[in-house]
C-alpha positions in Angstrom: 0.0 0.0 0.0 1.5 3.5 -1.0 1.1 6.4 1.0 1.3 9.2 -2.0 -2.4 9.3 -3.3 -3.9 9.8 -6.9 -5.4 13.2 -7.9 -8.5 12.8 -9.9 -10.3 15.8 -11.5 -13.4 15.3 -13.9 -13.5 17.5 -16.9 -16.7 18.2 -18.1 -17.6 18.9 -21.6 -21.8 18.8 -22.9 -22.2 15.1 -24.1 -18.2 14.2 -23.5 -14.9 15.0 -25.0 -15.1 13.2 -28.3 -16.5 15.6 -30.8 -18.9 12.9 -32.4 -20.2 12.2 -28.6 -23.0 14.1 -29.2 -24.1 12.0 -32.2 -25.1 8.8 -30.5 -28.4 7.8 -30.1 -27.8 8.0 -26.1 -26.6 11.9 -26.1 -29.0 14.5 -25.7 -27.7 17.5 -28.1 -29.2 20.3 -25.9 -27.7 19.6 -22.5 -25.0 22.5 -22.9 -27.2 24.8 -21.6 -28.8 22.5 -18.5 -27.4 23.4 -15.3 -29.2 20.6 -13.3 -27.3 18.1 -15.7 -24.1 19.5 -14.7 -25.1 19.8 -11.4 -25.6 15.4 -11.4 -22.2 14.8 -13.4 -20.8 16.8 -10.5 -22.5 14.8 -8.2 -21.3 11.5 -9.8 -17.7 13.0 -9.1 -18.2 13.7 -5.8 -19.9 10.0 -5.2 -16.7 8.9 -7.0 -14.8 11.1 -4.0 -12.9 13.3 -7.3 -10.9 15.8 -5.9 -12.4 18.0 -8.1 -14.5 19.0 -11.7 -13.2 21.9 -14.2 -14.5 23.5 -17.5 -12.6 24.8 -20.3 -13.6 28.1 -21.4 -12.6 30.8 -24.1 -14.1 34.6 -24.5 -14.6 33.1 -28.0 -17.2 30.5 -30.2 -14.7 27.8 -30.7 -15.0 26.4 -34.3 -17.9 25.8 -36.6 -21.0 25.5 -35.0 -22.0 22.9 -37.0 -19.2 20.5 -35.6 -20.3 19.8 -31.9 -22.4 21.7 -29.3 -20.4 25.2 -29.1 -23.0 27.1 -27.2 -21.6 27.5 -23.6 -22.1 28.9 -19.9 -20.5 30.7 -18.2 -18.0 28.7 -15.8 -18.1 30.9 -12.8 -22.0 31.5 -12.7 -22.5 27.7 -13.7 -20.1 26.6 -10.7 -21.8 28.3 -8.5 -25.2 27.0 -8.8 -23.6 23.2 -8.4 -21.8 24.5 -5.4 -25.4 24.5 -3.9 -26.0 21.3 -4.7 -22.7 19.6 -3.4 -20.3 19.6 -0.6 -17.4 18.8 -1.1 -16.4 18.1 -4.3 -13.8 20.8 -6.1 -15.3 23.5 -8.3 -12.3 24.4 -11.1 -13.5 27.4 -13.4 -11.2 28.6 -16.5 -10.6 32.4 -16.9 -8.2 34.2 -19.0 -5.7 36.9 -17.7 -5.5 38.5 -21.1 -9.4 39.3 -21.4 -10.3 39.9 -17.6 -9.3 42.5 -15.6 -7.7 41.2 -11.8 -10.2 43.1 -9.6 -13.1 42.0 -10.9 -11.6 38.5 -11.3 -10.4 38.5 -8.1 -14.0 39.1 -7.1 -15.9 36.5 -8.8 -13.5 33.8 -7.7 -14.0 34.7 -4.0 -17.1 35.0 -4.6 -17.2 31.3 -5.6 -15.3 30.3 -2.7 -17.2 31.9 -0.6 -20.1 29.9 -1.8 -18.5 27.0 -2.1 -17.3 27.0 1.9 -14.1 26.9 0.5 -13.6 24.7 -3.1 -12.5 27.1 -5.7 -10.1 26.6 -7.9 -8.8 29.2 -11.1 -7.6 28.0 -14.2 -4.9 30.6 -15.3 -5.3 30.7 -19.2 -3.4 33.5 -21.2 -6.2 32.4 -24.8 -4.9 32.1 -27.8 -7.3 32.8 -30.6 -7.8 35.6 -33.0 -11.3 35.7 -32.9 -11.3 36.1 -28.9 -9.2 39.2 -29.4 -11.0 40.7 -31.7 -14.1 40.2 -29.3 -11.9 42.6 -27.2 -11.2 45.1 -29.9 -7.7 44.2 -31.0 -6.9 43.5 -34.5 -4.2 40.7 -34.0 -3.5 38.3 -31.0 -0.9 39.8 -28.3 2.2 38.1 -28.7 2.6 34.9 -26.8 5.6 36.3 -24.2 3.4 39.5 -23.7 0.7 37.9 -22.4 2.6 35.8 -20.0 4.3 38.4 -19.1 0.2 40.1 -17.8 -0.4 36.7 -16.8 2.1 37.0 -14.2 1.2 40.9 -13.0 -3.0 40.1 -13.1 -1.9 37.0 -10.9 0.3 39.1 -8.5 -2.6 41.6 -8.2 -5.2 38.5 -7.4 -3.5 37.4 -4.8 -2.7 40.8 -2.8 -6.3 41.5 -3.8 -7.5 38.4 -2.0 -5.0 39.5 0.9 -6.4 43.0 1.3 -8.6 41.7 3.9 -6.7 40.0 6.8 -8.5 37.0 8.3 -9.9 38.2 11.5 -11.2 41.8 9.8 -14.8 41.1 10.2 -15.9 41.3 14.2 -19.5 41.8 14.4 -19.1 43.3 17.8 -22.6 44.4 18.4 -22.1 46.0 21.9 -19.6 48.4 20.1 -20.9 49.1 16.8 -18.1 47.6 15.0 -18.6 45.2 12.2 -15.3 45.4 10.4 -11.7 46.7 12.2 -11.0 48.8 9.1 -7.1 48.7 10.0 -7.5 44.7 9.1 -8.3 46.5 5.2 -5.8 47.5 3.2 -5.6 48.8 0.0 -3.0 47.2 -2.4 -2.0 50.4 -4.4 -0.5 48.4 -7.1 0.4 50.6 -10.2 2.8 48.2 -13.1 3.5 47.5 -16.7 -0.1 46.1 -17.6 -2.8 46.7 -14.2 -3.5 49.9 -12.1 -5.2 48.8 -9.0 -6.2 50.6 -5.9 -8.0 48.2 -4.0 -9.0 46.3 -1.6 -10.9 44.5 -2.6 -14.9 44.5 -1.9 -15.2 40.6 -0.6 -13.8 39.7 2.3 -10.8 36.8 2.6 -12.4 33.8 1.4 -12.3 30.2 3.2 -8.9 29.2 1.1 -7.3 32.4 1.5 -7.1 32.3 -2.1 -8.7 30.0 -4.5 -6.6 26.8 -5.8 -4.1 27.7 -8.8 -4.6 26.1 -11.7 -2.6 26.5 -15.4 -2.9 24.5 -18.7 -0.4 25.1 -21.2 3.3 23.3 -21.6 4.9 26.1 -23.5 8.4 27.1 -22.6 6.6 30.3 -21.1 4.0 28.2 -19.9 6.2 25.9 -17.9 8.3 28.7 -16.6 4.9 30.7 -15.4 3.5 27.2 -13.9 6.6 26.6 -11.9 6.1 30.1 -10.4 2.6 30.8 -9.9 0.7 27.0 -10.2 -0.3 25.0 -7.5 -1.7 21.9 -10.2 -1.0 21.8 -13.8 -3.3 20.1 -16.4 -1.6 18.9 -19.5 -1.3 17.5 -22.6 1.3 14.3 -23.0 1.0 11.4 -25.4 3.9 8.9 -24.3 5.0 8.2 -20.8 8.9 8.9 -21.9 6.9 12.6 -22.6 5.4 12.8 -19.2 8.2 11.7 -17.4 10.4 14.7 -19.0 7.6 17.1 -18.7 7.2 16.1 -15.0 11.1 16.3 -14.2 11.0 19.9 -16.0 8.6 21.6 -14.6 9.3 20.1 -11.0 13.1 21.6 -11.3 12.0 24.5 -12.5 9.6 25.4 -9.4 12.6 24.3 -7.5 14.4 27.0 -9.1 12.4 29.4 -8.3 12.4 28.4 -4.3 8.9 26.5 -4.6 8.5 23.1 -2.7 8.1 20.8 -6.1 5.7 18.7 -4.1 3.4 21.7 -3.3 3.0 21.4 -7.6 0.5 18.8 -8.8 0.9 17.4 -12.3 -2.3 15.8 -14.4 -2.1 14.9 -17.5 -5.2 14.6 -19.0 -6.7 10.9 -20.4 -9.8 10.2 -22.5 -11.1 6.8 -21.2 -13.3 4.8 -23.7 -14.6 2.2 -21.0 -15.8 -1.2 -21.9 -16.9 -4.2 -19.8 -14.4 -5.9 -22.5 -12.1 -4.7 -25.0 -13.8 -5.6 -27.3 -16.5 -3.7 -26.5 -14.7 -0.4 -25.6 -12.6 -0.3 -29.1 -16.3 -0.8 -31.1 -17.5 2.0 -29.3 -14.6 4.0 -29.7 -15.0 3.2 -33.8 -18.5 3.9 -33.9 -17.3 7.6 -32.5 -14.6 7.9 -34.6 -17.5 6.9 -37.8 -19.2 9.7 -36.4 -16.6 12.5 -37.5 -17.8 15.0 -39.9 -14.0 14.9 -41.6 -15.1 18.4 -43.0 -15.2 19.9 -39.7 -12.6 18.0 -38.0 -10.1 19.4 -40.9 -11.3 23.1 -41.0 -10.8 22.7 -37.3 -7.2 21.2 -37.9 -6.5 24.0 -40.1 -6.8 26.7 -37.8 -4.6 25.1 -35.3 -1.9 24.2 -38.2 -2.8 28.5 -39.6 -3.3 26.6 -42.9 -6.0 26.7 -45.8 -8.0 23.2 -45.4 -7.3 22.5 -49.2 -4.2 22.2 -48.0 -4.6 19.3 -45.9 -6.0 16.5 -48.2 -7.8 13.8 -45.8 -5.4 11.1 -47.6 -1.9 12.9 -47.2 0.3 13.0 -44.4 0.5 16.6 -43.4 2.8 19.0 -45.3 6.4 19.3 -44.8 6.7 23.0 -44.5 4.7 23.5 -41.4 6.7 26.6 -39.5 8.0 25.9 -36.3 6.5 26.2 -32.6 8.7 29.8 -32.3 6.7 30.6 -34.9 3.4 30.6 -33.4 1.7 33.0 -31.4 -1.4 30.8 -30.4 -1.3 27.7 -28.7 2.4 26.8 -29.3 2.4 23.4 -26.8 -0.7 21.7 -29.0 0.7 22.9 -32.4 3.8 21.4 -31.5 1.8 18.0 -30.1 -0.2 17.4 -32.5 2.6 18.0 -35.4 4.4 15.6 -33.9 1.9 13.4 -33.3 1.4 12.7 -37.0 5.4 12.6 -37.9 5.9 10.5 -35.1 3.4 7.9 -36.1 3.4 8.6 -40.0 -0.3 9.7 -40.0 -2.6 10.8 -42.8 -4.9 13.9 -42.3 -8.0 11.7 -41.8 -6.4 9.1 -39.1 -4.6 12.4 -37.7 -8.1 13.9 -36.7 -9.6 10.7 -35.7 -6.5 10.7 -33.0 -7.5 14.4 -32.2 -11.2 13.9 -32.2 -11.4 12.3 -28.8 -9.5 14.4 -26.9 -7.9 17.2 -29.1 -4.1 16.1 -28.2 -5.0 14.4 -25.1 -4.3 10.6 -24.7 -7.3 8.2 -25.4 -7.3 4.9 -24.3 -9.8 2.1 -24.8 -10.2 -0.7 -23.2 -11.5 -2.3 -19.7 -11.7 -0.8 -16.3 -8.7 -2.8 -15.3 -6.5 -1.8 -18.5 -7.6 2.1 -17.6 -6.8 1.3 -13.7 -3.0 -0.2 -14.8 -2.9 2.2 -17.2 -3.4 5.2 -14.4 -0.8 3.4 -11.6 1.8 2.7 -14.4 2.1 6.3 -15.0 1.9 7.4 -11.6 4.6 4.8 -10.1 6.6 5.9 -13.0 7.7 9.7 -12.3 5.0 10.9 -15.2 1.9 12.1 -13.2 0.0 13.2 -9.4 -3.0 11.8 -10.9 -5.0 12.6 -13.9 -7.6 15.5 -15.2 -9.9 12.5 -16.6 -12.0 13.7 -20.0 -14.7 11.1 -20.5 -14.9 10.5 -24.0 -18.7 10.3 -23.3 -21.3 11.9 -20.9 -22.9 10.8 -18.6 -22.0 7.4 -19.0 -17.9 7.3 -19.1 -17.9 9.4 -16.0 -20.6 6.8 -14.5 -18.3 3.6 -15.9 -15.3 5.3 -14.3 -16.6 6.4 -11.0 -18.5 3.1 -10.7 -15.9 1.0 -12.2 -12.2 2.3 -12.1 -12.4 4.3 -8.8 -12.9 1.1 -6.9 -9.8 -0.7 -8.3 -7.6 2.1 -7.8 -8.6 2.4 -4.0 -8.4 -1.7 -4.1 -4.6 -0.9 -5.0 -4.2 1.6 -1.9 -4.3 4.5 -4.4 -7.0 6.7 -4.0 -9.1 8.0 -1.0 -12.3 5.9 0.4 -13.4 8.7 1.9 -12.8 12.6 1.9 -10.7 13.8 5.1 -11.2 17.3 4.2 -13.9 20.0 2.9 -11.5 22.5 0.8 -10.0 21.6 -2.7 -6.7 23.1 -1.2 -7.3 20.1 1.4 -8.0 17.2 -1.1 -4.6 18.4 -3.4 -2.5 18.4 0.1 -2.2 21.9 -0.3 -1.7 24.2 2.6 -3.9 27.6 3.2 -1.7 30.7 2.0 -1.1 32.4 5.2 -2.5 35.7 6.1 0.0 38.2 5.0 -2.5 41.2 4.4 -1.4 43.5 1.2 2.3 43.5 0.4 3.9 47.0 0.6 4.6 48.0 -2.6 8.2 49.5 -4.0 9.1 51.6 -6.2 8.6 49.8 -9.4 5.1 49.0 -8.4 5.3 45.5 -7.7 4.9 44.1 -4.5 7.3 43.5 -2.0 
C-alpha cells in the first residue's frame, strides 16, 4: 500500500470530450445549456470522491457551429449553482488573464469560494485565438511572451487583492458598533506595466485564503509561469517517456524558483473509452470515430496548423513546410503536439483527426476498467503524473463507468481515497492555506514587495 495518493479531476464537456459524442443515439444535443445536468455529473464525481470538476472556457465561439455543441455557460455562474447542490467536491472554473481584468476576477473567484465553503479553484489561461481578441477590440492576438508576461502581474494583483482583507477583519461586535476593524483593510496600491489597482478588494478573505491555482499550457513560457505561480497543472502528453520529461522539468524549475516541487500537482489529461471488454470499448470507440464529420474535423485542424484546409487533403500525411513552434503566437504546446503526433506515427490527415477527435491532443485509451486502472498506476509509479484531469470520451456514461468501475480498483490498490478527510479543494490536493500576510507594501517599481 502507498502512501502518496492519486489526484483525480473530472472534466466536463456537454455530451463528453469526443466531438462525435453528441451523435449517438444516447446523447441529448441540448444539455450545454442545463445546469441541473451538470449539477448530477458533478455529483457523480463527488460519489466517486474526485478531488475535483473543471470547465474549459474561451471569450470566444470555438469552431464551426456545425461540428459539436459550441453554445456554452459561463464557468463561474455555472459553478456556483452546483456549489449548492454539493459539498465537497472541487469546483475548477477557466478564466483568461489577457481578457479579464484582476479586480473584478479576483472578485468573482471569492465570490465562488465563498459559496463554495471553500472549493475554488482558477484556471490561469493566457487564450490564444484571434477571434477572442478581436471580441476585445484588438486586431491581432498579443504576442505569446506578452501575455505571460500580464499573466504574471493580473496574478500578482489576485493574490494581494485576495490578501487586502486579513482574516480576523470582520468582528460583528454588536455592543460596540463595529462590524469590520477597518485597519484589518488595506488597499494594495498596485500601479505596473499592464494593471493599475487601488483596491481592496470588496469581498472579504475567502475560506482558502485564495482559491486553488490552476494553469494548462506546456509552452516554454507556460512551464516557466506554472513553476512560479501553479499549484496543479493540467496537461497535454501522449507517451509516458513525454510525461516523465515534462514532469522532471517543470518540478526543477519550481525548484528554481524556491517553490516546494511537491506543493505542484501534475495531471495529464486521459480520455477513457470504457468497456466491460475490450472488445467492447474499441467498437464504441469506432462507432465515435465513424461519427466525425472529416469536413469539420479538418477546418478545425487547419486553424490550429494556420493553414488553408485545401491544404490538408484527408489522404496525405500533413505538409512538410509546417513553421515551427517559435513561430506561433497561439497555442504553441498543442501545435507542436499534434505535429508531432502525426510525424511521429506517419499519419494521414484523416487518421490524424480521428486521434485528435477524442480528446484534441490528449491521450485516449480504450479498453476495460482494469486496463484504464493499470494504465493510471503505471504512470503514476513511473515519475510521469500526481493523478489525472480524466476527459470522458462520453457523458454521462464514461464518468458513470469510471466512477463506478475504475475508482474502486484504484482504491483496491491503496491509491485513491475511500473517503474525503477534508472539505477545501486546497485540502484534497494536500495543499496548505496561504497564510494571512495582508497587502504586500509595494516598491518603487510597483510591484509588490
Amino acid at each position: 500500500m502507498t502512501t502518496r495518493k492519486l489526484h483525480l479531476n473530472a472534466f466536463l464537456m456537454s455530451n463528453g470530450h469526443h466531438e462525435a459524442a453528441w451523435r449517438l443515439p444516447e446523447s441529448d444535443p441540448f444539455v450545454n445549456h442545463d445546469a441541473a445536468y451538470f449539477t448530477r455529473l458533478a455529483q457523480t464525481a463527488e460519489r466517486g470522491l474526485l478531488d475535483s470538476v473543471f470547465f474549459a472556457d474561451s471569450p470566444a465561439l470555438m469552431g464551426n457551429v456545425g461540428r459539436r455543441p459550441a453554445s456554452v455557460l459561463e464557468p463561474t455562474v455555472l459553478l456556483a449553482a452546483m456549489a449548492t447542490a454539493t459539498s465537497r467536491i472541487g469546483l475548477i472554473a477557466t478564466a483568461s488573464t489577457t481578457y479579464n481584468d484582476p479586480y473584478n476576477l479576483a472578485r468573482r473567484f471569492a465570490s465562488l469560494d465563498h459559496i463554495s465553503r471553500g472549493r475554488a479553484g482558477w484556471n490561469i489561461v493566457t487564450t490564444a485565438t484571434l477571434d477572442a481578441a478581436r471580441n476585445f477590440g484588438l486586431d491581432d492576438l498579443p504576442a505569446h511572451r506578452e501575455r505571460y508576461e500580464r499573466a504574471a502581474e493580473f496574478v500578482d494583483v489576485a493574490r494581494r487583492l485576495w490578501d487586502s482583507w486579513q482574516d480576523d477583519a470582520i468582528v460583528g461586535d454588536k455592543s460596540v458598533g463595529t462590524w469590520a476593524v477597518a485597519d484589518r483593510v488595506k488597499a494594495i496600491d498596485h500601479s505596473g506595466r499592464h494593471h493599475r489597482v487601488r483596491g481592496p478588494l470588496n469581498t472579504a478573505r475567502s475560506p482558502q485564503g485564495h482559491p486553488l491555482l490552476v494553469q494548462a499550457g506546456s509552452s516554454e513560457n507556460g512551464k516557466e509561469f506554472a513553476a512560479r505561480h501553479a499549484e496543479a497543472i493540467f496537461t497535454a502528453q501522449q507517451t509516458l517517456a513525454d510525461a516523465q520529461a515534462f514532469y522532471r522539468d517543470v518540478r526543477t524549475r519550481a525548484a528554481g524558483a524556491g517553490r516546494d516541487p511537491d506543493q505542484l500537482k501534475i495531471l495529464p489529461g486521459i480520455v477513457p473509452v470504457i468497456g466491460s471488454t475490450e472488445r467492447e470499448a474499441r467498437e464504441l470507440d469506432a462507432e465515435l470515430d465513424r461519427l466525425i464529420v472529416p469536413e469539420y474535423a479538418r477546418a478545425q485542424l487547419a486553424r490550429t496548423l494556420r493553414l488553408p484546409p485545401e491544404r490538408l487533403p484527408l489522404d496525405a500525411p500533413l505538409p512538410p513546410d509546417l513553421p515551427a513552434e517559435d513561430e506561433i503566437e497561439g497555442a504553441k504546446s498543442r501545435y507542436t503536439l499534434i505535429v508531432e503526433l502525426a510525424r511521429s506515427e506517419n499519419l494521414t490527415v484523416r487518421q490524424l483527426i480521428g486521434r485528435l477527435g477524442g480528446g484534441r491532443g490528449h491521450r485516449t485509451f480504450a479498453g476495460t476498467p482494469e486496463q484504464i486502472a493499470d494504465t493510471i498506476e503505471h504512470w503514476f509509479h513511473s515519475g510521469a503524473a500526481d493523478g489525472f484531469n480524466v476527459m470522458p470520451a462520453v457523458l454521462p456514461s464514461g464518468l458513470d463507468a469510471f466512477v463506478d468501475h475504475v475508482v474502486p480498483l484504484l482504491q483496491a490498490r491503496g491509491l485513491f481515497r475511500t473517503e474525503y478527510t477534508g472539505r477545501t479543494l486546497r485540502d484534497h490536493y494536500g495543499l496548505p492555506r496561504p497564510a494571512d500576510r495582508g497587502p504586500a507594501p509595494v516598491l518603487a517599481n510597483g510591484k509588490a514587495g
